[in-house]
Structure formats: C-alpha cells, structure tokens
TIGU-179257 format. One line per 2 residues: number of its first residue (from 1); their letters; for each residue x, y, z of C-alpha. Coordinates in steps of 0.001 Angstrom, whole numbers, plus 500000, padded with zeros to 6 digits. Example, Ala and Ser with C-alpha at 12.3 -4.5 7.8 and 13.67 -1.06 7.14 Angstrom:
BEGIN
1) as) 512300,495500,507800; 513670,498940,507140
***
This chain:
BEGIN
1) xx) 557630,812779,606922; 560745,814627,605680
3) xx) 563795,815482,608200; 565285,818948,608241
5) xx) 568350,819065,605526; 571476,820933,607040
7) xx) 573346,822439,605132; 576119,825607,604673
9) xx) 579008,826761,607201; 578060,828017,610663
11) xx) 579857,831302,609622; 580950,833230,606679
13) xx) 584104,834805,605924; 584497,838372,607274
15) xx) 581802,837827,609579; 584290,837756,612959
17) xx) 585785,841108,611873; 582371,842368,611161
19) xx) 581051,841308,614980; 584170,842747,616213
21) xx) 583255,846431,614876; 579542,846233,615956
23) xx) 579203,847809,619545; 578911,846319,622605
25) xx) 577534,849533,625111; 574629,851620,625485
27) xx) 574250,854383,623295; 573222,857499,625533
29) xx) 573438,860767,624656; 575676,860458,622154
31) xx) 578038,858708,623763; 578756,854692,624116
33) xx) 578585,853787,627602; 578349,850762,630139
35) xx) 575550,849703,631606; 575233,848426,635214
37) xx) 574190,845091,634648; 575698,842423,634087
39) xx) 576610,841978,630293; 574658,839257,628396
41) xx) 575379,837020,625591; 573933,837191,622176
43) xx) 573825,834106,620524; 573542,832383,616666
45) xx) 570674,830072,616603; 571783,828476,613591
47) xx) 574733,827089,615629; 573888,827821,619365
49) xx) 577210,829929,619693; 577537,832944,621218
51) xx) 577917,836011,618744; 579412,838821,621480
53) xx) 578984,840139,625047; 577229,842774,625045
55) xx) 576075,845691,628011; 573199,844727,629967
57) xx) 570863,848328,631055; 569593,848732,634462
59) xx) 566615,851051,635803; 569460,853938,636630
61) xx) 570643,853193,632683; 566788,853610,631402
63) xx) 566443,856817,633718; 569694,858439,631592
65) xx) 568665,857418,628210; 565004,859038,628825
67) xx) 566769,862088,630177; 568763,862565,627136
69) xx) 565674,862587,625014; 563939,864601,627117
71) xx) 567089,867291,627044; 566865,866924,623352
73) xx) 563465,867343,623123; 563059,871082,622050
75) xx) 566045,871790,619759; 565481,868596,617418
77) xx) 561740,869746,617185; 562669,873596,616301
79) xx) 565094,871825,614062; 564134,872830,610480
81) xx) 561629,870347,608827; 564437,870024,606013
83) xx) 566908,869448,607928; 565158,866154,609954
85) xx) 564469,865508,606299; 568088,865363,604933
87) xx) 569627,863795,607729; 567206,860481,607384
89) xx) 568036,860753,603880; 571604,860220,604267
91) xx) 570722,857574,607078; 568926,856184,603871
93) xx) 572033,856225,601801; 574587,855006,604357
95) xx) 572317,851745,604998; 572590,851203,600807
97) xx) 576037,851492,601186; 576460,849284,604376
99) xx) 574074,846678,603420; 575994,843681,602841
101) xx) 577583,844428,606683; 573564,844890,607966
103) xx) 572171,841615,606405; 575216,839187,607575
105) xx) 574536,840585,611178; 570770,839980,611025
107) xx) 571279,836250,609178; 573678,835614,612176
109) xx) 571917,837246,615411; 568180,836163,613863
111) xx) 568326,833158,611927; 566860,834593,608538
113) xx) 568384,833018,605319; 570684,836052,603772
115) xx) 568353,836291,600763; 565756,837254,603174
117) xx) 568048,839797,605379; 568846,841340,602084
119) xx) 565342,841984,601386; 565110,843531,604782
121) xx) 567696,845836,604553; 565595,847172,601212
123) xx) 562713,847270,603402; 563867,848446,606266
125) xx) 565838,851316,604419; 562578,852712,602588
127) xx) 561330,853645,606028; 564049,855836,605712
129) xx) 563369,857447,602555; 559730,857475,602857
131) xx) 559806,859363,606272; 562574,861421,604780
133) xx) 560184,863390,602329; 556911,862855,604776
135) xx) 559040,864847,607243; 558647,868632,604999
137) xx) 554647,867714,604462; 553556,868093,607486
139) xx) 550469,870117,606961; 547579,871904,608814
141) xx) 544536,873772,608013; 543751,877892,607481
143) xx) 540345,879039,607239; 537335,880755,608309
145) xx) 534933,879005,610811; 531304,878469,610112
147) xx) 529781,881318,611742; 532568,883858,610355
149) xx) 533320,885333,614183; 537224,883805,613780
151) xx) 539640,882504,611827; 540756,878713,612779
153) xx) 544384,877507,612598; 544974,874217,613224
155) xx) 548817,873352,613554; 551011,869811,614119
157) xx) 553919,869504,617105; 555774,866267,617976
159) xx) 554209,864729,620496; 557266,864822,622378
161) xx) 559743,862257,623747; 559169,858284,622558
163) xx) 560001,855036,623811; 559740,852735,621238
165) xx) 560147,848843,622192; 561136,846546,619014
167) xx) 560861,842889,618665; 563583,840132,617519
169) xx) 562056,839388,614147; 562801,841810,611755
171) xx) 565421,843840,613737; 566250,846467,611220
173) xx) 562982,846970,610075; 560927,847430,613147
175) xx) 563590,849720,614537; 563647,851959,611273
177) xx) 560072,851691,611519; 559677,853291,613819
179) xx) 563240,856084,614574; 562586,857503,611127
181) xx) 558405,858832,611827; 559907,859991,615051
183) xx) 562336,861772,613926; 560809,862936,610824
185) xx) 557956,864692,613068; 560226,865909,615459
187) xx) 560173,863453,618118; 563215,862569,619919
189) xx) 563593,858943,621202; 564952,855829,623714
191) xx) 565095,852578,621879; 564934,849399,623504
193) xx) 565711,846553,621072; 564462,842870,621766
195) xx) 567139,841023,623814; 567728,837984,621444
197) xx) 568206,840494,618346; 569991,843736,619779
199) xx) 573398,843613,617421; 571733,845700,614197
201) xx) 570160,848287,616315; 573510,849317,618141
203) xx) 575287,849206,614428; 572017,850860,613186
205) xx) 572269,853589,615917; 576137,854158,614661
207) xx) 574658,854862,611035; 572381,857459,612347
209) xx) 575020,859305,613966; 577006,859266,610994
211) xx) 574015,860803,609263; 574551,863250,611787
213) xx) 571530,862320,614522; 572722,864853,616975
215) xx) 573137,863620,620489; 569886,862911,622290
217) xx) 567724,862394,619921; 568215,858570,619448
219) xx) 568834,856646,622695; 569446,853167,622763
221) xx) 569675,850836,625625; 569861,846703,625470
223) xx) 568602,844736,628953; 567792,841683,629691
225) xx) 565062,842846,632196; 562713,844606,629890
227) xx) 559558,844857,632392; 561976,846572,635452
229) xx) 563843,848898,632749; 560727,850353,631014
231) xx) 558267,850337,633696; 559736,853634,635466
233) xx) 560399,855046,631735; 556708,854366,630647
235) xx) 555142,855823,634251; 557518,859406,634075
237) xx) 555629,862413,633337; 557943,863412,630701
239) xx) 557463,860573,628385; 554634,861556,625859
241) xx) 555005,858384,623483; 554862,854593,623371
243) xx) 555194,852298,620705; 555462,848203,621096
245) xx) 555431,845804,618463; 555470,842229,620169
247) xx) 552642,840116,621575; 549118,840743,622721
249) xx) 549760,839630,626128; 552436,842185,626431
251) xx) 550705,845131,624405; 548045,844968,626919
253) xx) 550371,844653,629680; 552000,848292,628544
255) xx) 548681,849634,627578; 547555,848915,631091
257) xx) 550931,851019,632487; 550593,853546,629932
259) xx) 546963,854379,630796; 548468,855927,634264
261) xx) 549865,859605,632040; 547174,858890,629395
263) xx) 550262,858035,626855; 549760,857944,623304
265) xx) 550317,854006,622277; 551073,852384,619181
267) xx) 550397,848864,619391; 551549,845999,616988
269) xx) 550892,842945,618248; 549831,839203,617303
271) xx) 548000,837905,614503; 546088,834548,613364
273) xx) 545781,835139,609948; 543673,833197,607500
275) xx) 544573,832273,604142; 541738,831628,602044
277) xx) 541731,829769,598405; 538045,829335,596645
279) xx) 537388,827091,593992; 538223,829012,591261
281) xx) 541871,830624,592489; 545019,830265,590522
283) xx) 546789,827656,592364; 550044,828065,591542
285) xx) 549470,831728,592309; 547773,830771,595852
287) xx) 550353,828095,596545; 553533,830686,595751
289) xx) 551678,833109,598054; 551595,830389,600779
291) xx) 554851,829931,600372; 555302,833958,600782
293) xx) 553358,834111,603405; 553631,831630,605896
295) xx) 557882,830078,605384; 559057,833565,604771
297) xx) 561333,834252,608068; 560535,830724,609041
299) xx) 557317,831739,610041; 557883,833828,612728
301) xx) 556422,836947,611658; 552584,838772,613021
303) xx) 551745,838358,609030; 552252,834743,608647
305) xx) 549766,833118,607181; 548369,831177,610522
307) xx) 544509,829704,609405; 544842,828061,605705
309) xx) 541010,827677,604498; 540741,826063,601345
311) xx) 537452,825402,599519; 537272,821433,599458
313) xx) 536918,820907,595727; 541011,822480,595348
315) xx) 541417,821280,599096; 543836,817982,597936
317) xx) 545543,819444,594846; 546206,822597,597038
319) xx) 547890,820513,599460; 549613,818316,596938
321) xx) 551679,820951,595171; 552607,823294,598459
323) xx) 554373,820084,600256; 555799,819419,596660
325) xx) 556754,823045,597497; 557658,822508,600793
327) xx) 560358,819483,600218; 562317,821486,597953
329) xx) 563379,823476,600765; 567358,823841,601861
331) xx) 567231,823922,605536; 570851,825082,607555
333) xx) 572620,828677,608535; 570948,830898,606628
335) xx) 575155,832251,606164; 574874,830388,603153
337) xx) 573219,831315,600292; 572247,827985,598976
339) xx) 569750,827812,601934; 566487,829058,601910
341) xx) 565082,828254,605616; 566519,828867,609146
343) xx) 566061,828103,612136; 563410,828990,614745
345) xx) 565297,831852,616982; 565407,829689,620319
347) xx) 565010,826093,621044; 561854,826714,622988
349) xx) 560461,828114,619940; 561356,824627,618799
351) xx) 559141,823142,621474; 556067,825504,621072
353) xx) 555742,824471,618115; 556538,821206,618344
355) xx) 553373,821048,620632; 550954,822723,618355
357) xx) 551409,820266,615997; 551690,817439,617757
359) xx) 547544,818553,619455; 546561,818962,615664
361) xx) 547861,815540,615120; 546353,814422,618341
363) xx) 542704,815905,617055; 542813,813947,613941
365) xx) 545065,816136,611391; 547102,813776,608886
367) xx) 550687,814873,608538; 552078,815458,604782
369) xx) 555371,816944,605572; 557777,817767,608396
371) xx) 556590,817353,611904; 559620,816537,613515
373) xx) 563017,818713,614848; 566217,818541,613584
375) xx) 568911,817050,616654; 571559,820201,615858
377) xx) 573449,822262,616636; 570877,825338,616140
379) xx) 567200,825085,616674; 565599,824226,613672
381) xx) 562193,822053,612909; 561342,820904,609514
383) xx) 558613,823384,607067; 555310,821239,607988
385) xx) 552234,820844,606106; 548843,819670,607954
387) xx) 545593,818509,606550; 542035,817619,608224
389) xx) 542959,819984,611171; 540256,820221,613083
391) xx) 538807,823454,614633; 539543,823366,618252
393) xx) 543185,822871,617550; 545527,825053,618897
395) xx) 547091,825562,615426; 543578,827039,614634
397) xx) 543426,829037,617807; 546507,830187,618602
399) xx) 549911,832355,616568; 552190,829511,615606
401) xx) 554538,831754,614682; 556465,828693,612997
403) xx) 556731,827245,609898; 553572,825128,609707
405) xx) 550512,825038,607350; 547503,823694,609418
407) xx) 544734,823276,606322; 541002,823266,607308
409) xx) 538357,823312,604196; 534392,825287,603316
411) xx) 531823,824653,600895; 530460,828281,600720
413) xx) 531892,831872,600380; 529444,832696,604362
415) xx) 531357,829837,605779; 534658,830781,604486
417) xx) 534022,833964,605703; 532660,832913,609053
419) xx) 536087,830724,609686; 538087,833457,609033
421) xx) 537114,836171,611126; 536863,833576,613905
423) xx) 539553,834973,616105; 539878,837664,618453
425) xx) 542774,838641,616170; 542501,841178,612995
427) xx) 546242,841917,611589; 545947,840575,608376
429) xx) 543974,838453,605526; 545191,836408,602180
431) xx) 542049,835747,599793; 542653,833811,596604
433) xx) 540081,834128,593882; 539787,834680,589852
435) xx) 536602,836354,590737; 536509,840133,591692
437) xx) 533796,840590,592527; 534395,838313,595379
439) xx) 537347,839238,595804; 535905,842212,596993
441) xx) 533083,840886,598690; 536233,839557,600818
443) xx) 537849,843108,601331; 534944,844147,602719
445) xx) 533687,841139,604839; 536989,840133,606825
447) xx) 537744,841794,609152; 541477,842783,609563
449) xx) 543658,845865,609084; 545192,844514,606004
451) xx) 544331,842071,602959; 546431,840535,600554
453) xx) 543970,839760,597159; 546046,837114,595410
455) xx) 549729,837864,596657; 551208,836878,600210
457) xx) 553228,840074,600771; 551356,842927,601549
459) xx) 554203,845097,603329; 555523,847883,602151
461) xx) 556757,851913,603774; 554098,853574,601417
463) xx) 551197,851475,603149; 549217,851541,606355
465) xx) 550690,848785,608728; 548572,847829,611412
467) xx) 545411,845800,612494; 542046,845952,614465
469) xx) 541181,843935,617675; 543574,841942,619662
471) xx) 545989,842819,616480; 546698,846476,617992
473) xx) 546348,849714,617781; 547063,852962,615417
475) xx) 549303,852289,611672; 552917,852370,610945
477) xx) 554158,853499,607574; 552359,855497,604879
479) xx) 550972,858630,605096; 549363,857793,608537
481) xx) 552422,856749,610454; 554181,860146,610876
483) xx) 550882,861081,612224; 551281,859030,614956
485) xx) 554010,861013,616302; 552338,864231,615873
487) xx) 549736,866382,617962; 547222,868828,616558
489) xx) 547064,872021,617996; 543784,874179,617085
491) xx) 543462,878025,617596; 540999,880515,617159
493) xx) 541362,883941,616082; 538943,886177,616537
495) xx) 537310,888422,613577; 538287,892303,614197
***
C-alpha cells in the first residue's frame, strides 16, 4: 500500500498577479458585467484555497446573454466565410502566445500537473486552427436530378444561435471545442462554463475579443445554479443549438428539455472504457498506454481507461510492471513541475472513489498499490492498482473517473470481446495486440465511437470525437464537427 507523496509549493511565482488580471463578471454582449447572484468562490484543490470571487448569473443574466446571440445572429452568419476564418486564426495565435498564462490558470483552478495543462493548451489551441481553415470549406452540391425535370442545389446555413455547456475537466479544451465549429459555421453563441473550472473560459473569452469576436457572438455567463439558468435558455424558441459534454444522467436530463423545440443536441457524456491486452501485446507498450490512458488528468476524463481486461497468461507480469509504474509517481500541486499527479478536483471526488474501491476490495479484489487518501490540504488519493476484481463491482460497472486500475482477466479473444462491450456505455476502446489481424477483428467487434490499437491517446482536432449508446450523441472535431453546427438547405429548380 503506498501513501500519496506531497510535494511542490501551493503556488508559483506570478501566479497572484496572473489571477488578479483574469475577470471576475459576465461577459455579455461585449461588455463585462455583474451578475445578480451572489458571487461564488473558485477554489485550488491542490490546497483547498480560494483562487477569486467571481459573478454568480441568474435566470434574468441567462435571458441577456441569449439575447445578445440572438441579436448577433444574422450579421456574424453574412459575415464572410474568410473572415470567421481569420479571426479564429488569430484566436489561434494569441493562445500560442499566452500559453504559459492559460496553463498556470488551469493547473491552479483544475488540479492538472502543468506538464499536462501545457499539453492542453496545444490541444485546445488546434481546435482553433483546425476550425479556422474548415470554416472557408463549407461545401454543397450542384447538379441535375434523376429524372432531368430540375436542377438541385443543396446549400449549408448555421443552424443558428448555440448554447454550449462545458465541463470542469479540460476547461480550455472543451470550451474551444466547441466556440471555434460555432463560429467557424456561422453560429453565434452563450457559454456556460462548469462552476468548479470557470477562470480560463472568462480569460479565454478576453482572447477572442482580442481576435476581434465582435460583440454578441460569444456570450459567457458563470452560475452556480446551472439547471434554473439554462432551463428557460434551452426551452426559448430562438435557441436552435445545444451542446453538453458532462454526464449521462445530465445529457439525458437536457435531451429530455431540448426535445420540447426539437433542438439540435450534441451530447458528450460518460464512458466505461475497456482496456484490453492479449497474450501476445507489447507490454511495455500496453503498460505506457495504461499509464496514458487511465492517470492522465488523474483520471478524471470520459476516455479513461475504466475496464482493464488482460488475457491471464500476461495477467501478473501486466500488473507487476504498471504498479512498478505507478509508485514512481510524484503526487502534490501540480504548480510544480517535478510533479506528475494532482489531485481529484473536490474532496467528494475523494470519497466516490474511495468507495469504489473499497466494494472491489469488499468483492474479493487484492490491492497492489494505493487505496488510501492523502490527510491534506487538497484532495488527493493515491494512483491505485486492483487485481482479481470481480464483475459485479462497481469499479466494473460504473465511471470511476479516478485514478484506479481495476484488472479483470479472459482466456479467449469471444470472451474478451464479450467483457468489453458489457456496458451500456460506448465512448471509447484500448486493444493491445502484435497481431493485426486481430487487431482488427477488435475495430470491428467493440463497440464504441473510438479505438485506440496499441496507444492510449486517441484525441486529436483532425478526428471524430464522440461515442455510441449511453456515451452520446453526434462528433466533435474533424471534418464532421463543423457539421454539427450547420443545416442543409435543398432547392429545386425547375428545367425551362
């Protein structure tokens, strides 16, 4: 059983001035305003202190921010395609220049060591750029129709004004995720950033209007009362778009209130996915890809490897060099760049998963590694590794969304299969094989919306993000996510 290592200073230098520049209001309009509420704290969960006070939006503050869109609505879509197009680029090159300031305020508002903010503010910034040249090739279709009586033109509009909902995890990336298809299709929108994470939005939002946004056509309000803000938002007529990434439970919850105007959704929600290593993988490949997958953000992310299913002939050695792995972790504020683990973002966090593994345990799983919190300050709980878990554990059955590894073991590529596609989620898959042609038996047997074949990060703007059941609904990213904030219009001509 290993204890979580502290390590590194609760802050870094710079980092007060830095807070002190990123704003505290609602952005509306193009202006920074006060909400009505009461204003909220934001707090490190490395230390437990509190970041800044920031404005707290109520249902009249919602109502504004979707009527600024909405007044936007027609001049940023008649806004030339290359213009959309130049403005997200500079967006693109602003966040290059600003990126030291971006990942310190995610490492100290989420938790994430600052290697890994780093590596969001790359990935978050390619939305950017991607979107930026997607946003002149939008195409449609000129031609004939079969029975030559017309000709048939078949055109794409922005679907029209967007609320797009964002979750604490990867706060710059989920937010340009989702502003820069909008935009780049013509879409103006109200952003409503998770309540634990809402600091980089309101400093991203100041970057876009230094691109040159104009006012309207990115709204962003922070609340602490999510369901009151966006429920009259979601039902008004005038809202044509909703996007959520977050959990099932909630997904359906909006898909239920977005049903009522026949909304188009974009859903993003939880995963359970399995992690698969047959006999003949690499295991030092399969056991760096664990480490990719499942510890990267401490866990917490709808890609984290969730089910690991490891044939039992590897089952043992697997195990032996990942907690080998596992110990050479540098828990503490991820401030520091010695460290290379965080903490959960909230101490109940803590306890969820406290409780998952201590029903594994309960069930008959032996404990390797970890399994026990640290006493703080912050909320942290030692990188765990499981083995023997048994099937009806809740580690199997539920998102841990935490940094444990819960290992089960097969004999036989149909049970392998059958274990992982036991789940009503379908987000993502990791297979682990030398052998091709299994490996694409694999691609095409589990079912999921995305498959890593011997890596454990699969992300990237260029690629279709998105899964199939409980997981969610439509893609964001690649060539299919601008399409998400598109219509298609058809219309016939008539032959003279």
């Amino acid at each position: 059983m290993s204890a979580v290592t502290l390590t590194g200073q609760p802050a870094a230098q710079g980092s007060a001035e830095l807070l002190a520049r990123v704003p505290d209001q609602l952005y509306i309009n193009g202006q920074w305003v006060n909400g009505t509420g009461e204003p909220f704290a934001v707090t490190d969960p490395a230390t437990g202190q509190v970041l800044k006070q920031i404005q707290n939006a109520s249902v009249a503050d919602g109502a504004r921010a979707l009527d600024a869109a909405v007044a936007a609505a027609d001049v940023w879509a008649a806004t030339p395609a290359r213009v959309r197009a130049e403005i997200l680029r500079r967006a693109f090159d602003l966040l290059q220049e600003r990126r030291e300031n971006f990942a310190t305020l995610m490492t100290l508002e989420m938790g994430k060591p600052i290697a890994e903010a780093n590596g969001e503010v790359t990935y978050g910034g390619e939305f950017l750029r991607w979107f930026s040249e997607e946003a002149v090739r939008i195409s449609g279709r000129y031609g004939a129709n079969p029975e030559g009586t017309g000709t048939m033109v078949v055109t794409q509009r922005p679907v029209g004004p967007c609320y797009l909902i964002t979750p604490w995890n990867f706060p710059l990336a989920m937010a340009t995720r989702k502003i820069a298809p909008a935009l780049a299709a013509g879409c103006t929108v109200v952003v409503k950033p998770a309540e634990l994470t809402p600091l980089t939005t309101l400093l991203f939002v100041q970057l876009l209007a230094d691109a040159g946004v104009p006012a309207g056509v990115v709204n962003v309000i922070t609340t602490t009362r999510s369901q009151a803000v966006s429920a009259p938002i979601i039902a008004d007529p005038r809202l044509r778009k909703l996007s959520f990434t977050g959990s099932t439970g909630v997904g359906r919850a909006l898909i239920a209130q977005a049903a009522q105007n026949v909304l188009r959704t974009s859903m993003e929600l939880g995963g359970n996915a399995p992690f698969l290593v047959f006999a003949d993988a690499d295991l030092e490949q399969a056991v760096t890809g664990a480490m990719l997958a499942k510890f990267r953000n401490t866990g917490q992310a709808c890609t984290a490897a969730n089910r690991f299913i490891v044939h039992a002939s590897v089952a043992d050695e697997f195990a032996r060099r990942l907690t080998e792995r596992v110990n050479a972790l540098v828990s503490g504020p991820g401030i520091d760049p010695t460290v290379s683990f965080g903490p959960l973002v909230t101490e109940a966090a803590v306890d969820n998963v406290a409780a998952l593994v201590q029903d594994a345990l309960a069930r008959g799983a032996t404990l390797l590694t970890g399994g026990i919190r640290s006493e703080g300050p912050g909320s942290f709980y030692a990188p765990t590794v499981l083995t023997g878990v048994s099937a009806d554990s809740r580690l199997v059955l539920e998102e841990i969304f935490g940094p444990v590894v819960g290992i089960q073991t097969f004999e036989t590529d149909e049970e392998a299969i059958e274990m992982a596609n036991n789940t009503e989620y379908g987000l993502i898959g990791y297979v682990f094989t030398t052998d091709i042609n299994r490996g694409h038996r694999m691609i095409e047997s589990i079912d999921t919306g995305m498959m890593g074949l011997n890596t454990g990060l699969v992300s990237n703007a260029a690629a279709p993000f998105g899964g199939v059941k409980q997981s969610g609904l439509g893609r964001e990213g690649g060539l299919e996510g601008i399409n998400e904030y598109l219509s298609t219009k058809y219309t016939l001509i008539p032959s003279s």
